[in-house]
Structures are given as structure tokens and as C-alpha cells.
N, C-alpha and C positions, 0 to 999 in steps of 0.2 A: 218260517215257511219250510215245509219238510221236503219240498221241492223246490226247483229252477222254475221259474214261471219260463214259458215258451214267448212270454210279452217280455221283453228287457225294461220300456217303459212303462207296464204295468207293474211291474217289478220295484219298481223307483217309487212309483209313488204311493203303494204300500211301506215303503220304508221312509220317504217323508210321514205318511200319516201315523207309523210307531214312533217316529225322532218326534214329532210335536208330543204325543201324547208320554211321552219320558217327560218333558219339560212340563209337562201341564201336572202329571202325576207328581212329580218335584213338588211344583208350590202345595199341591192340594194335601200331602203328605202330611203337616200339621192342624188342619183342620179336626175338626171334632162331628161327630153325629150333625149335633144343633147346628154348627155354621155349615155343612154340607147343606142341609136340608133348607138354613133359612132363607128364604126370599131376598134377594139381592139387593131391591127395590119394590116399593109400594106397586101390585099390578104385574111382577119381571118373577123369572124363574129362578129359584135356587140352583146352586153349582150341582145336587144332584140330578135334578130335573133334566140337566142341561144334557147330562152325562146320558140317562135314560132315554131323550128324546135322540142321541146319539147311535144308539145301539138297536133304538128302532129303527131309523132311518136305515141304516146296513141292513138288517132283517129285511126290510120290504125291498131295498134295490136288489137282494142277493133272489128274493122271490121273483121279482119283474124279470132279473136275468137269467133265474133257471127258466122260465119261458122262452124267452125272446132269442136267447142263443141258439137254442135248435131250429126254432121257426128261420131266422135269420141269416143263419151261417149259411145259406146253400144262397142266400143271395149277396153278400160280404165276401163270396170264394169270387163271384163273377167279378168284383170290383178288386180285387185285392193285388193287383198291381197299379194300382192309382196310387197319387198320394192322401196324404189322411193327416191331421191333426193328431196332437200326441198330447195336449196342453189345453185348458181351459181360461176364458178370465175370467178375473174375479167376479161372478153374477150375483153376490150377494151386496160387494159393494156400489154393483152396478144400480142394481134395484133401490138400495139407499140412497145412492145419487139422487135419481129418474124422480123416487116421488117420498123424498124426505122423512122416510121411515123404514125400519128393518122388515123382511119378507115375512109373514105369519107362515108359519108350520101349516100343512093338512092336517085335518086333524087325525088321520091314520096314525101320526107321528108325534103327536102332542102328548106328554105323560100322561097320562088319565089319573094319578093320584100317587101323593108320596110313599111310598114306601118306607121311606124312612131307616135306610138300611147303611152299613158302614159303607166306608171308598172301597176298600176291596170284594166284596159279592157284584158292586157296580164295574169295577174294573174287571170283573173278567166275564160281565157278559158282555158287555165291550169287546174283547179281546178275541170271546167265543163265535161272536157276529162275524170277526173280521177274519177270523180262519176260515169259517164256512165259505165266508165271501169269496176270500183266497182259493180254497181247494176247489171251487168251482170254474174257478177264473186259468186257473193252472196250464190247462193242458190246450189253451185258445191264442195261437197264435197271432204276435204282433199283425200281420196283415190282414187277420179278419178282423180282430180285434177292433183295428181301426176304421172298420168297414158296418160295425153290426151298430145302429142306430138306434136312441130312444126318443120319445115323445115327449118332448120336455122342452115346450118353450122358452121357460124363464131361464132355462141351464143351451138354449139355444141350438137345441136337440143332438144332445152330446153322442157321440161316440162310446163304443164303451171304455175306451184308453179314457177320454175325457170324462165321463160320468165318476172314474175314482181316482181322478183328478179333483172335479169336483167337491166329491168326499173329503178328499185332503181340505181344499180351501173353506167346505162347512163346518168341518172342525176344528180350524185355527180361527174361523170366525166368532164360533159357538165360547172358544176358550179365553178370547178378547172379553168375550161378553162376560165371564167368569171371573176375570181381574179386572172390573174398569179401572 
């Protein structure tokens, strides 16, 4: 980060989501093209798919929140001495619990086709996703922060502190699913 995010908590959890993704780039580091790319399971996505549907996911929530943060903030300032959640649960394990399968993707977010390209052009649109993410996030203080709200049932209409929380927890999800 080329700056202090003005979120201390949003802060953390950009650096939980780089500390997982060191460990996940570790294992993946011996991989090859072919085991990148091949299907994990009959019908399951390959380890880069997995990676791709990753970097899409950041793209569209960094889209949703260049909207919503302007629209939002003038009403996030009126609450912003309340308290506020900093932390999410796990909604991906929760929805596995609830109804005995893993959540489907939007399809906004679903690879649309392999690519077929090595770990590293993957890892740094990854990378590329999550500075934009970052340098938007930057200058938004922990108290609005906690205050500017999304539509998002299934994630239990996070907050933005909690929506990349969330991020965190879909990517350690995603990287389970990467090494069963």
C-alpha cells in the first residue's frame, strides 16, 4: 500500500488477504501450465479458474464501491459515532451448513473461459484488482467506513469494513477448495 489507509481495520484485512495469498502462491509455485489449468474434479474448477473468478470478484466489488461510497458517505457521516462491526462470519461456511452445498458464483463472476495462461500474468491481475481496490478505499475513514452499507444478503449486508473482510474469508475459502 503506498499509503496508511485512514481505516486501521481496513488495513488488517488487506494484509490478512496478502499473508493468505503468500501461502497459497507457495504451494502453487510448483505447479505447471496443465495442473494450473486442470479441473480439480469432474464438473469443479481448476486452480486457475479459481484465481480468475478471484480477481473478478475485486473488480465488480471495487465497481459497486466506486458508486456507493459517494452516494453513501453523506449518510455513513450522520451515523458515524455509533458503533459498527469491523468483522464478518464466515457466510460461505454458513450457506454450506444451511443447505449442504457450496454457494454458486453470479455469473458476473464465473470465468467464462480458460485462458490458459502461467501463475504469474494471473497473479498480478490479482494483485492489480486489489491496489485499485486499496487506492479507492484509502482515503475513507474507519467511522464511515463502518457505516456505508451493501445489499448483500447472503454476506448479511456488510459494511464496507466487513465486505473486505469478507473478501478475505472468499479467498481462503476459494484456496481450501484449491488443495482439498
Amino acid at each position: 500500500m503506498p499509503m496508511e489507509m485512514r481505516s486501521p481495520t481496513l488495513q488488517a484485512h488487506f494484509r490478512l488477504i496478502q499473508s493468505q495469498r503468500t501461502a497459497i502462491y507457495e504451494r502453487l509455485a510448483g505447479c505447471s501450465r496443465e495442473e494450473l489449468w486442470a479441473p480439480l474434479a469432474p464438473g469443479k474448477w481448476s486452480r486457475g479458474e479459481h484465481l480468475v473468478h478471484l480477481a473478478r470478484t475485486l473488480e465488480l466489488i471495487r465497481k459497486i464501491a466506486r458508486i456507493a461510497i459517494p452516494l453513501l458517505t453523506p449518510f455513513a457521516w450522520l451515523f458515524r459515532n455509533r458503533p459498527f462491526e469491523r468483522h464478518s462470519p464466515d457466510v460461505y461456511a454458513e450457506y454450506e451448513q444451511k443447505h449442504g452445498r457450496p454457494m454458486k458464483a453470479p455469473s458476473l463472476i464465473v470465468p467464462a473461459r480458460r485462458p490458459e495462461m502461467d501463475l504469474e500474468p494471473l497473479r498480478a491481475e490479482l494483485q492489480r484488482q486489489t491496489v485499485k481496490l486499496e487506492a479507492l478505499l484509502v482515503r475513507v475513514p474507519e467511522e464511515i467506513a463502518g457505516h456505508i452499507r451493501f445489499l448483500d444478503p447472503p454476506g448479511h449486508n456488510p459494511n464496507l469494513i466487513q465486505a473486505v473482510h469478507i473478501l478475505a474469508i472468499h479467498e481462503a475459502h476459494h484456496f481450501k477448495a484449491m488443495f482439498p
